[in-house]
N, C-alpha and C positions, 0 to 999 in steps of 0.2 A: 504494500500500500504506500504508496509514495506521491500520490494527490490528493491533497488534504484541503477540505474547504473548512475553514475557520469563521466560524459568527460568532460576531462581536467583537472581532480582533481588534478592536480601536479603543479599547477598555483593558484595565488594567491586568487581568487574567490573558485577555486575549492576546496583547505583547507580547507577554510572559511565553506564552503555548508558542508563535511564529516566532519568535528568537530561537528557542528550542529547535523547533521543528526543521527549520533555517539550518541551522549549526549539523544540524545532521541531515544536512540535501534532501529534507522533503520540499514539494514543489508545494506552496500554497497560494490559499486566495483570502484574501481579508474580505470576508461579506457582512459588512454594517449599515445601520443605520444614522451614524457618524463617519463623517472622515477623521483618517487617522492625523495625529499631531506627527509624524514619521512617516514616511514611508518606505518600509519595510518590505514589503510585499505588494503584487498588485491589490488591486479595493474595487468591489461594485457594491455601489449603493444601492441597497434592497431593503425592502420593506417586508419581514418576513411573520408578517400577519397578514399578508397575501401570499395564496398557495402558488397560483401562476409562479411570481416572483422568485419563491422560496425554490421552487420546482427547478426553473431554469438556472439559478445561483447553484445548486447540486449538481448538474447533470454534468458527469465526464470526470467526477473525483471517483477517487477507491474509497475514501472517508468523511466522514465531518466529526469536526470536533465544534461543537454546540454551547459558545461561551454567554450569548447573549439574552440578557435579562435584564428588567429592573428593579433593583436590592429597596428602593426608599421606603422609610415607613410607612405607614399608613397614616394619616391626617383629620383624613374626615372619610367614610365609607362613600364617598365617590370617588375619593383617589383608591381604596381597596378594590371596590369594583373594576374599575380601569389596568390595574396592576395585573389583578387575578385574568382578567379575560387575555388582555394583551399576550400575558407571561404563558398561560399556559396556553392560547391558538399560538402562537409563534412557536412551541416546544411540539405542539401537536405536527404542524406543517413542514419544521426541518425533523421528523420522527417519518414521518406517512411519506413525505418525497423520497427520502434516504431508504426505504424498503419498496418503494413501488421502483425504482430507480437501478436498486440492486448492490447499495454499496456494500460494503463488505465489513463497514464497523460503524457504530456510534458512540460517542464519549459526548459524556455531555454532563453541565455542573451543574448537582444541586445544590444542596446548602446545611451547614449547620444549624441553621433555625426551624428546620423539621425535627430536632432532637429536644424544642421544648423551649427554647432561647426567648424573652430574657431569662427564662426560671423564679417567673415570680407568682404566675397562677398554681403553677403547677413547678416542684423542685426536682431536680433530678432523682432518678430511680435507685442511681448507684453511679459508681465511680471507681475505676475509669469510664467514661460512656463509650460503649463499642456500637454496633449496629445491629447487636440486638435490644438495645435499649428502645421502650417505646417510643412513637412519634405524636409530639405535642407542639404542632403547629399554630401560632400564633397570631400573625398575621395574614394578610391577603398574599405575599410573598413567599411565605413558608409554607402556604397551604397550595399553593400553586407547584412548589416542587413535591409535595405527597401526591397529589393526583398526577405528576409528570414521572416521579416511582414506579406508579403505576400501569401510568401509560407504556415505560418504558418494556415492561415486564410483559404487557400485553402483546406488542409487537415484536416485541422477542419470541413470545410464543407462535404468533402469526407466523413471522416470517423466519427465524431460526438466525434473523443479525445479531449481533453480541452487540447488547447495550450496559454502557460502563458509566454511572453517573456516581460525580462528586463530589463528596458533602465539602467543600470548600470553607475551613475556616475561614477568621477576617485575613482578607491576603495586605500587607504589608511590600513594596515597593519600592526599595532605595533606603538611603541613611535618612530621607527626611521624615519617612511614615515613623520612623524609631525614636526622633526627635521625643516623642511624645508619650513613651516610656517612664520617662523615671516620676512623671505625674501621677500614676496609678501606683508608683510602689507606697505610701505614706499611707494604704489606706485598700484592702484588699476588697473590699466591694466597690469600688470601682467600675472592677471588671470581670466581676461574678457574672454577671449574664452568662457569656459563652463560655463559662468555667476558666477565664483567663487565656483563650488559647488564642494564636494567628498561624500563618503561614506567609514564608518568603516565597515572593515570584519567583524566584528562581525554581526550588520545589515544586512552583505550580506548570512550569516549563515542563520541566521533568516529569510531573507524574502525567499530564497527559499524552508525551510519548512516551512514556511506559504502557497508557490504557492502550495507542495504538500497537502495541506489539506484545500484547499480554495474552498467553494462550488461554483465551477464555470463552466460551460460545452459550454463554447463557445473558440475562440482564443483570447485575449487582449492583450493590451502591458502598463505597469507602468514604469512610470519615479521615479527610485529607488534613493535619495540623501538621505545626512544628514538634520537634522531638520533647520542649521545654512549655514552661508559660509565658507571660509577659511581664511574671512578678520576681522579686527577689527573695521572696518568702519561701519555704521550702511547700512542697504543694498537700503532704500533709497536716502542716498548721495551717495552709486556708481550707481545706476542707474542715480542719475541726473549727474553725473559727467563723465560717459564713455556711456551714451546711452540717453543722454540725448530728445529726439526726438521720442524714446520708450515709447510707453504708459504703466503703473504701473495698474492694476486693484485692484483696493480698496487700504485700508491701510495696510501697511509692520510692523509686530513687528521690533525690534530694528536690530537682527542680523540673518532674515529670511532667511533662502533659495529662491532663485529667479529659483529654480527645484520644481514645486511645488508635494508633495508625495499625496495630498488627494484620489487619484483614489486611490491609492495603503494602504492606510488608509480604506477607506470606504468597496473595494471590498476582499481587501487580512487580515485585519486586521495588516495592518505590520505599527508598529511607529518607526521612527528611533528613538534608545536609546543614539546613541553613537556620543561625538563633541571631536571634536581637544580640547578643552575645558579640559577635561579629561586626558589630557596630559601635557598639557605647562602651565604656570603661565601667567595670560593676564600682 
């Protein structure tokens, strides 16, 4: 597979995945609905809440890798509405083109806020959270990748393509996204919502060529984080200290991620390489 069509490549993930993909002579296409601030890669601007559109932006790749979404809160329930519909017809249309089409993979990101994020209606089950952890989607955003789960799971079944979706922690981008670290460490609920985790672009380069070259022919989903958190705290005193009541399964290295990647270890071969670490002086 060596033609990769990329949406959303003009977003933060999406860079990330075409520099990768790049560096190891895949041929790709940045398909957004923004132009890119670089160009990296060729770009058609496509509108892929239209099938036509989505249809012809696919046709004559081996893959897509499916970055395109939008993350923003919810506001008021007509920005939910708008989000939900957009989010998942656009997941629905690069899903349905890519097996009517005959590609031969799909990678595509969902999200860590199907795992329950911020954790304030509902707390985590346990910890580390893997992916059998239940899913307690939140918002119009989070709920849109549980039904795109599922979607994907369906069309796997339909069609027999290997769909590989992302739980993407918060992805971090350069020394400047790190800037804004040692703000969270004076105070470990901060950044309790996502249990403290991120991921570096770089990592996120990485594991989605890994998803394309991962012997895999079913749908799954990986909870994609850094190997660490974003605190300085060790991660069993923030568990006992903001989730106290949370069960811990086994014992925590000192400054573990509480996302745990083993799935995404064992079946994609993907180690996170990259920590805040890397950047700032502890």
């Amino acid at each position: 597979m060596k033609k990769i069509v990329v949406t959303g490549g003009s977003g933060k993930a999406g860079r990330a995945a075409i520099r990768e993909l790049i560096d190891y002579d895949y041929e790709v296409l940045n398909v957004d609905f923004t132009r890119p601030k670089e160009n990296l890669t060729p770009f058609r601007l496509v509108d892929l809440t239209d099938y036509g559109q989505t249809f012809v932006a696919l046709h004559g790749a081996d893959a897509v890798v499916h970055l395109a979404a939008n993350p923003a809160p919810d506001s008021n329930p007509q920005d939910g509405e708008n989000r939900f519909r957009n989010n998942t017809l656009s997941t629905y249309n690069v899903f349905n083109a890519a097996v009517a089409l005959g590609l031969r993979r799909v990678v595509w990101a969902s999200s860590e806020t199907t795992l329950g994020l911020p954790f304030e209606r509902q707390k985590p089950a346990y910890s580390p959270i893997d992916e059998e952890h239940p899913l307690y989607p939140e918002s119009s955003y989070a709920l849109s990748k549980v039904v795109s789960e599922e979607m994907a799971r369906q069309f796997n079944r339909w069609s027999g393509v290997p769909f590989i979706g992302l739980r993407f922690s918060n992805i971090m981008e350069g020394p400047e996204d790190y800037q804004r670290f040692p703000t969270f460490w004076d105070n470990p609920h901060k950044r309790k919502g996502n249990v403290w985790g991120y991921i570096d672009s770089h990592d996120v380069g990485s594991v989605c060529r890994l998803s394309l070259e991962a012997d895999i022919s079913t749908a799954e989903a990986f909870i994609i984080a850094a190997g660490d958190t974003v605190m300085k705290t060790p991660s069993a005193k923030l568990m006992e200290t903001v989730y106290p009541d949370v069960p811990v399964r086994g014992s925590l290295d000192t400054y573990e991620s509480l996302l745990s990647t083993k799935k995404a270890q064992r079946m994609l071969g993907f180690v996170p390489h990259f920590s805040w670490r890397d950047y700032l002086e502890e």
